[in-house]
DOKEDREN-320089 format. One record per residue: x, y, z of N, C-alpha, C in turn. Coordinates in pm, whole numbers, plus 50000, padded with zeros to 5 digits. Layout:
DOKEDREN-320089
XYZXYZXYZ;...
***
This chain:
DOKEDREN-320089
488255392051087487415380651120486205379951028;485785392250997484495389750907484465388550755;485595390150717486585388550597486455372250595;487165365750671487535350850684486095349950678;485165349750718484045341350745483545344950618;483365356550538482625357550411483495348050310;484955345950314485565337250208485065321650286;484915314450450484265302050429483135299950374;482145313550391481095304550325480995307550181;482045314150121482125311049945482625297849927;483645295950019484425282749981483045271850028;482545269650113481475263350158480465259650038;480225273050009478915275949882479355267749726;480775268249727481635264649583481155247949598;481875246949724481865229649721480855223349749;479785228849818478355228049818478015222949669;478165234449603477275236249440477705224149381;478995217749438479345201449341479275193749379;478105192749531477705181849564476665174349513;475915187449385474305182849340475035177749210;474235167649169474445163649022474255172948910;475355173848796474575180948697473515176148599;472835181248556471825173748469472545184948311;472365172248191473275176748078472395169847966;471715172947896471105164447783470455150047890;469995155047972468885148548027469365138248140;470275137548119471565127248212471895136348335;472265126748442472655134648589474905129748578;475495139148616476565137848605477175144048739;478065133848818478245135748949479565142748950;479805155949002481435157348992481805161649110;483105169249127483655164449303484735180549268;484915190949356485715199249309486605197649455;487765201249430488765205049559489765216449511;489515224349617489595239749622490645239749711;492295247749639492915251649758493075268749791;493605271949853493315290949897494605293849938;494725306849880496235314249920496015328549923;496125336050044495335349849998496815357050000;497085371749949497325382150019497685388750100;498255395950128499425396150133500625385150235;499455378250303499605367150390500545355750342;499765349950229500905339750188501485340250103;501915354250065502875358449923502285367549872;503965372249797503495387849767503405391649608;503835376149563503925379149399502565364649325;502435368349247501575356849197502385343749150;503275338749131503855329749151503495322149300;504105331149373504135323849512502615319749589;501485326549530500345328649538499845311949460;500305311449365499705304049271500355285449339;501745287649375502775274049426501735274549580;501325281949631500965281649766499315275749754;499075280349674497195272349614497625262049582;498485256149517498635240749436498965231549610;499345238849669500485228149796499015226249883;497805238749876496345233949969495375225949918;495345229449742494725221749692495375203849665;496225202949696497095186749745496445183349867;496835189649900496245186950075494715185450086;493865191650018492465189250000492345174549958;493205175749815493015161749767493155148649799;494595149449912494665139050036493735139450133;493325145950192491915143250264490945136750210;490565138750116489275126650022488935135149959;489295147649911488235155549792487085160549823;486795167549735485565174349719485005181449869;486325194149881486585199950006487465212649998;487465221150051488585234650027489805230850179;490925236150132491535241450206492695251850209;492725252550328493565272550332495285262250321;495865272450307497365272650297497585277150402;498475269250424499555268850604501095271150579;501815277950655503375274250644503825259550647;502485251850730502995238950769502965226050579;502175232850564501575223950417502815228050334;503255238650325504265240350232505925233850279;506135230350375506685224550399506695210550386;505435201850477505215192650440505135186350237;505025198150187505255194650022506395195049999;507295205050047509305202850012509325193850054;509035182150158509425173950210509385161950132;507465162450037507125149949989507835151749795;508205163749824508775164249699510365163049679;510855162549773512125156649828512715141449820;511625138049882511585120249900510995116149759;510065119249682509885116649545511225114549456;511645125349499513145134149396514075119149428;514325117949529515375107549572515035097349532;513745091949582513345078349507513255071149375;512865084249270513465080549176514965072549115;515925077249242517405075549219517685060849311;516335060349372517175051549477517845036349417;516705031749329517275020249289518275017449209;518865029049131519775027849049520965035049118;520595036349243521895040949327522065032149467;521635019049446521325009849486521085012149670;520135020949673520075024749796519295013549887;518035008449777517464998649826517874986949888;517224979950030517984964750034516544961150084;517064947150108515324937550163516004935550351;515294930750444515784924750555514394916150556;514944904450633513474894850618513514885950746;512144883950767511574885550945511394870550917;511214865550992510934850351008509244845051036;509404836850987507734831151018507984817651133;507464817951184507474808551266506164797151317;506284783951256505074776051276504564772751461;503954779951506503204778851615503214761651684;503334754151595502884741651648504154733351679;505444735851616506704731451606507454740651659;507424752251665508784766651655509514765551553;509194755351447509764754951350510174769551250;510614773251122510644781651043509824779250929;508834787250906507854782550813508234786250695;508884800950698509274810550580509634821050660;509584830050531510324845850602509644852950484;509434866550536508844879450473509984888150420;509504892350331510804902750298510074913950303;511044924750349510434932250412511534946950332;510944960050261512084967950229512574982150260;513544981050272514334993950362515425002250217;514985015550338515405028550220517015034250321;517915032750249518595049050375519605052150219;519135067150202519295073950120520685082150207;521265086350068522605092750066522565110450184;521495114750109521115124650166519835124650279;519255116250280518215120450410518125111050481;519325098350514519425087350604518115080950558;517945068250706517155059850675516385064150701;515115058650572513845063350569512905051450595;512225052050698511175032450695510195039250558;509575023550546508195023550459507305033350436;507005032550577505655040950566505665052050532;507155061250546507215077450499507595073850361;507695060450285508065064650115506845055150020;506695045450113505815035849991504735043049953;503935048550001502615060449943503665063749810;504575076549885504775081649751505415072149636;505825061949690506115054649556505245050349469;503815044449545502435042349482502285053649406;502095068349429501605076849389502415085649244;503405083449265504375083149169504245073049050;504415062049066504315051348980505715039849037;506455044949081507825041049093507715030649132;506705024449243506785014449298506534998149206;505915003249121505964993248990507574986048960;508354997048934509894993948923511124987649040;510134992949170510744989449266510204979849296;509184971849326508824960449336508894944849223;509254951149123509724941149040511024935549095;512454945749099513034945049196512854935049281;512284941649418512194930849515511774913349550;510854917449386510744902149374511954890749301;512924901749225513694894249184514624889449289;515094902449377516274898449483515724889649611;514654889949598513854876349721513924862549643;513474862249544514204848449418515724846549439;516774857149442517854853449430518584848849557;517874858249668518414851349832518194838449818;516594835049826516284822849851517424809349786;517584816749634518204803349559519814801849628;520534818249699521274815349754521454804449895;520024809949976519854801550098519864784950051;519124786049946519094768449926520574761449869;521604771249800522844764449755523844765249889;523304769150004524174768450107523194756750224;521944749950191521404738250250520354751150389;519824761350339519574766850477518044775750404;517484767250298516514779650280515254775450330;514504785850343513064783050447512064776450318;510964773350371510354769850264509764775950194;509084788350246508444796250186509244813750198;508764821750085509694835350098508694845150027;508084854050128506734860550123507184876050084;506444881249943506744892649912505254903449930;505614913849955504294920549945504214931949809;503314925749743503064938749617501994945049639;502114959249540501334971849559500824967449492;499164971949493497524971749380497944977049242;499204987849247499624994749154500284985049070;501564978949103502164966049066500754951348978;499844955849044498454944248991498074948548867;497744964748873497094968448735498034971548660;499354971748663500134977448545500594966548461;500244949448509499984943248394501364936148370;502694943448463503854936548463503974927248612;503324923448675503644916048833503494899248754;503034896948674503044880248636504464880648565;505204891648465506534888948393507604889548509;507254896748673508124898048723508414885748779;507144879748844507244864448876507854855448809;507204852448677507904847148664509644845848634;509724856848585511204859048566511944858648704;511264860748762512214860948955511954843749007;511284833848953511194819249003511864814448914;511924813648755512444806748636513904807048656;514244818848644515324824248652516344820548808;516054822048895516634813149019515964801949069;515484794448965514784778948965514024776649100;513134783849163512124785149295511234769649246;511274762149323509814756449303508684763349333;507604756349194506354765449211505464771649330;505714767549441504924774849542506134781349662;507034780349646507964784849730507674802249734;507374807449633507184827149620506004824049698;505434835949800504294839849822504294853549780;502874856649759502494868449708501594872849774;501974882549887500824891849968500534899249935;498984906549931498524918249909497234922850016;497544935750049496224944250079494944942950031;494064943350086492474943250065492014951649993;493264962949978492644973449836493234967549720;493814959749715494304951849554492974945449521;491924938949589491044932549579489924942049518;489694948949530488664957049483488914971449362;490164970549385490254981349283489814979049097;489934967049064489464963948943489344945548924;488094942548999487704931249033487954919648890;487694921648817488084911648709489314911248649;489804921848637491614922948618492004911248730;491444912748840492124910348975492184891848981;491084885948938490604877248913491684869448837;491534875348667492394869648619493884869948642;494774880948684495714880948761495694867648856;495574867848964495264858349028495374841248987;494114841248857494414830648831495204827548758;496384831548636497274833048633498644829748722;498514837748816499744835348925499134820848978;498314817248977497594804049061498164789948955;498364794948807498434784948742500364785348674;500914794548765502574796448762502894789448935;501694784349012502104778849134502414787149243;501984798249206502424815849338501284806049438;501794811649562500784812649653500434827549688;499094828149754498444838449705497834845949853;498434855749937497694857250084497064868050062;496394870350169496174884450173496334890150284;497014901450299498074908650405497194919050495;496884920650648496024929250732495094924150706;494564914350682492994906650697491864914650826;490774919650758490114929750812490264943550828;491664945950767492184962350820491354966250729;491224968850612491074973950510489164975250460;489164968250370487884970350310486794960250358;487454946050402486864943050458485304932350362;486034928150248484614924150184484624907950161;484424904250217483774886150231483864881850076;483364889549978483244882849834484504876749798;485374884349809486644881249730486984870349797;487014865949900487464849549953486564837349879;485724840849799485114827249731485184832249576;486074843449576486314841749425487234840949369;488284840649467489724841949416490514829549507;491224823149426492084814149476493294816649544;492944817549724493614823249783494414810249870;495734812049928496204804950011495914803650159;495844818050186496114823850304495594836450377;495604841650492495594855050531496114856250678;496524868250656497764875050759496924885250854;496494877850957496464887951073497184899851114;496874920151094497424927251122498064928751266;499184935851294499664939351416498264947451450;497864953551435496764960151481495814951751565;495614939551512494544934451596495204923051694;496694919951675497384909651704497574913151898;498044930351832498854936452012497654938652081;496424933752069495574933652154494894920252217;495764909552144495284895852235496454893652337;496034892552451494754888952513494374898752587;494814906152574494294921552713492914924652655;492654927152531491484933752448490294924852376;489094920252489488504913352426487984913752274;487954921952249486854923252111487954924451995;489604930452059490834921351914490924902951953;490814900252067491054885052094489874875752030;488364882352060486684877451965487604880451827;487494887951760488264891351592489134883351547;490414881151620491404870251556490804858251570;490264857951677489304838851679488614842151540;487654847951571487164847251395487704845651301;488274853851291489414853351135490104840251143;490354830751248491354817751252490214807051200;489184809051252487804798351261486984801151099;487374806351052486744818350877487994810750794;489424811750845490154807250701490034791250745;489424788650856490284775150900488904767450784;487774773650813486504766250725486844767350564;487454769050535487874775850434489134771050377;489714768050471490914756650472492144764450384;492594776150453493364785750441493794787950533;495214787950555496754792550622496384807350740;496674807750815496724815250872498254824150970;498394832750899499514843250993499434853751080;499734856551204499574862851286500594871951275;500754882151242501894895851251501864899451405;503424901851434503614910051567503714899251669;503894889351659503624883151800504594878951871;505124884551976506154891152051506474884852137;505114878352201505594870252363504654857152378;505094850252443504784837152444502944830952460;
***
């Protein structure tokens, strides 16, 4: 026990020391360390295993937010075969055409009409069955992959649609969601267009949803992106309205269509006053604004 406590407060003291700025030729320079730990004879007995067992805590530090230590667990090393597993596969998935889309319906509130449909994308791999979103799209972000895979999806949501319309049955609108990653890598305008030109979409038929972290990650990239897709006729939402960052600017600087109310705040009207106060806002904010509004999740009458 008194062992452990003299290594927290080194580890304490380490990450302490990189919370102060350095000063360097007169300049202050801010840096951030994340520390992972593998001792003896505890978590291995050779330095290899010592060294793979520090890399799997210092990950895990780094997913927490940085500039932080942490110990090595049996559980962390696992949880890394796991994320290094699903990496491994994903690479393969699209060229082992594991990928498909399924797509949810939109429905106009005022008619019951069909407004559009979301496409929405699903994994079930050869070896580890179906996998939803949420256990792969991170790592696809984090990887890069999702760049490749979302080009993809925008093409085969172009090609349904042009199918739905040569059989007299397509919705009007067909809503894709891209990664921030997909924004800065500078290919999401060649994918567009090549996924509308190419299965002849009229210009506003694609929507293009994104997260509130696409918005801020590199504000003038983002901008011109944007206007770009604005002047190829994309419509332009933005997806979890409020989940995220949450910043008022970007709605008067970017030429937006729309925004999509999260399930998060949706499964709480009407039981939960203060999600039922929130979506009024957000309806009464795009409505001044004279922007579209979508409600995710809404289940019952």
């Amino acid at each position: 026990a008194g062992n452990q406590a003299m290594l927290r407060m080194l580890l304490d003291g380490v990450v302490g020391a990189f919370r102060k700025p350095f000063v360097h030729e007169g300049e202050e320079f801010a840096l951030t360390v994340s520390v992972g730990v593998a001792g003896f004879p505890r978590d291995g007995e050779t330095a290899q295993q010592l060294i793979n067992h520090a890399q799997s805590a210092v990950a895990e530090a780094k997913r927490r937010g940085r500039n932080t230590w942490q110990a090595f667990t049996p559980e962390l090393s696992q949880a890394l075969a796991e994320r290094t597993q699903i990496e491994s596969q994903l690479r393969r998935a699209l060229d082992n055409r594991e990928l498909r889309l399924v797509y949810q319906p939109i429905f106009n509130l005022a008619d019951g009409g069909i407004a559009g449909v979301e496409a929405l994308l699903r994994w079930r791999n050869r070896a580890l069955g179906e996998i939803m979103p949420s256990q792969f799209i991170a790592h696809a972000e984090n990887s890069g992959e999702i760049v490749r895979i979302g080009a993809w999806v925008i093409a085969e949501s172009c090609r349904q649609w042009r199918a739905w319309h040569d059989a007299g049955i397509a919705p009007p609108h067909i809503a894709v969601n891209v990664s921030f990653r997909q924004l800065l890598s500078g290919s999401l305008l060649e994918a567009v267009r090549a996924g509308t030109e190419g299965c002849r979409l009229p210009p506003d038929t694609l929507e293009i949803e994104m997260t509130e972290r696409a918005l801020v990650e590199d504000a003038e990239d983002t901008l011109d992106a944007f206007a770009a897709l604005k002047r190829m006729g994309t419509r332009l939402l933005i997806d979890d309205f409020g989940e995220g960052y949450s910043s008022l600017n970007y709605l008067r600087r970017l030429p937006l269509d729309g925004l999509k109310i999260g399930h998060a705040f949706v499964q709480g009207v009407p039981a939960r006053a203060a999600d039922s106060a929130i979506c009024e806002a957000i309806v009464r904010l795009a409505d001044s604004l004279r922007l579209s509004v979508t409600a995710e999740g809404v289940e019952t009458p």
